[in-house]
C-alpha positions in Angstrom: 36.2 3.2 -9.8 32.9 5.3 -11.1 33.1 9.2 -10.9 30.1 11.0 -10.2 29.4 12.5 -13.7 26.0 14.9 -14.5 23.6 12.6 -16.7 22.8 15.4 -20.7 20.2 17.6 -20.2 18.4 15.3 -23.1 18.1 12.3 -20.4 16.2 14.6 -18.2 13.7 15.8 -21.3 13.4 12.3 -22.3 12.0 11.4 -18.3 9.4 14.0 -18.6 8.1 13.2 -21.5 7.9 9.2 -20.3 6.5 9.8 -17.0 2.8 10.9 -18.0 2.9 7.6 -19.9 4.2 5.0 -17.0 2.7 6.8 -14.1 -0.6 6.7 -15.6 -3.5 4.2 -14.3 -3.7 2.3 -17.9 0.1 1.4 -18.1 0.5 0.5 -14.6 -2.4 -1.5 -14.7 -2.9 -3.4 -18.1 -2.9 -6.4 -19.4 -0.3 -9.0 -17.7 0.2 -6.9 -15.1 -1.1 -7.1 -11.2 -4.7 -6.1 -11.2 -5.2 -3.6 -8.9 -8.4 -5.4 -6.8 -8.6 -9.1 -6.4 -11.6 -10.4 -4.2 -11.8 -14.6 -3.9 -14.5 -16.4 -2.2 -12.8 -18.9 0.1 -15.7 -20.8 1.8 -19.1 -19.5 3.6 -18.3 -15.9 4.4 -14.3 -16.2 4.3 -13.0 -14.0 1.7 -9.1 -13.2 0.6 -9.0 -9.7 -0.8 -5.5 -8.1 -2.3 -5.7 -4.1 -2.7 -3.3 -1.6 -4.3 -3.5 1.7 -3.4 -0.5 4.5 -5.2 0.1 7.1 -2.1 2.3 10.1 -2.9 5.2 7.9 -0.6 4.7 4.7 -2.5 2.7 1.6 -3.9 0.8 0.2 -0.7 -0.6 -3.6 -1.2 -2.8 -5.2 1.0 -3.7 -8.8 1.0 -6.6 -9.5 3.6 -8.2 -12.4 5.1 -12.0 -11.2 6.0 -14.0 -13.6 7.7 -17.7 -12.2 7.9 -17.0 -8.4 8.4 -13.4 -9.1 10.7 -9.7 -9.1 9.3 -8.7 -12.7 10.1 -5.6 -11.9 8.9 -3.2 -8.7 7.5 -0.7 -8.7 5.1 0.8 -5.3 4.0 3.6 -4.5 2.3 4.7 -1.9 -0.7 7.7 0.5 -1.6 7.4 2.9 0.7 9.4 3.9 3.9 8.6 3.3 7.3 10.5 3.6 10.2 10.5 1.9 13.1 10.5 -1.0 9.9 9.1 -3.3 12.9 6.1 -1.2 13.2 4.7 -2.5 10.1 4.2 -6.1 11.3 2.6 -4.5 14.6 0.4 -2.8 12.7 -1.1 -6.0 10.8 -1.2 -7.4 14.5 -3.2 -4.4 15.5 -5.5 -5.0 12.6 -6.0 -8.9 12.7 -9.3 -9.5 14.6 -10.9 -5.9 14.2 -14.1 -5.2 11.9 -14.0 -2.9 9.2 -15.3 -0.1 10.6 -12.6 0.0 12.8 -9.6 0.3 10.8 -9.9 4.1 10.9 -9.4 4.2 14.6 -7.1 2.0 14.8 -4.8 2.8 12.3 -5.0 6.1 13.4 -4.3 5.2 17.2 -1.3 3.2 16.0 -0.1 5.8 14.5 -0.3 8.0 17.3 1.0 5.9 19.7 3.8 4.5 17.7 5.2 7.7 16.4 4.9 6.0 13.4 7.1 7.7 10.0 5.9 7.0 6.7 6.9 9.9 4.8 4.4 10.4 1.4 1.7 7.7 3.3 -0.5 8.8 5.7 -2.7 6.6 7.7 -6.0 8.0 5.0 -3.4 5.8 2.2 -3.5 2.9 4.8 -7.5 3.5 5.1 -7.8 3.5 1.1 -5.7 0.2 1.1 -7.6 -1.9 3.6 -11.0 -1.0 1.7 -12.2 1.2 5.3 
């Protein structure tokens, strides 16, 4: 059976001297890893678009459909929290169909309605995300 032990005070020095290096934009994001904007040309004006946005709660990714200036279709997902956890598939419901300039609103409707909890992700991070 493991016993709960306290980790040397040297483990904890070591993490702060680390962090600055693998929270930073250049580790997180260099080469062989996910780039953090992908935009493809499908056909005409159909576009898939994947997004990452780091909010204080998590890593939020986005992959988006966009025909013309709509959200055909709305895939988020991340490590973050959210609870109700269904809420997240309403919300890319609530999205699909819905031009650009109205993600704001209705992001921030859903989240007003829904009672939505994301703790460290407002719906600004959601706003970032989705490129609105």
């Amino acid at each position: 059976p493991l016993e709960p032990a306290e980790l040397p005070g040297a483990v904890y020095a070591e993490v702060e001297r680390l962090k600055a290096q693998f929270l930073s934009e250049e580790w997180l994001y260099k080469r062989g890893r996910r780039r953090p904007e992908r935009e493809v040309k499908i056909a005409g004006d159909v576009q898939v678009i994947q997004r990452v946005h780091k909010a204080s709660g998590g890593l939020l990714r986005a992959t988006l459909e966009l025909k013309g200036d709509r959200l055909a279709t709305v895939s988020l997902s991340g490590d973050f929290f959210c609870y109700p956890h269904e809420a997240l598939a309403e919300l890319e419901a609530a999205l699909e169909g819905k031009a650009l300039a109205e993600v704001a609103e209705v992001i921030g409707d859903f989240y007003a309605a829904h009672k939505l909890e994301t703790p460290g992700v407002s719906a600004e991070d959601w706003q970032k995300v989705l490129g609105a």
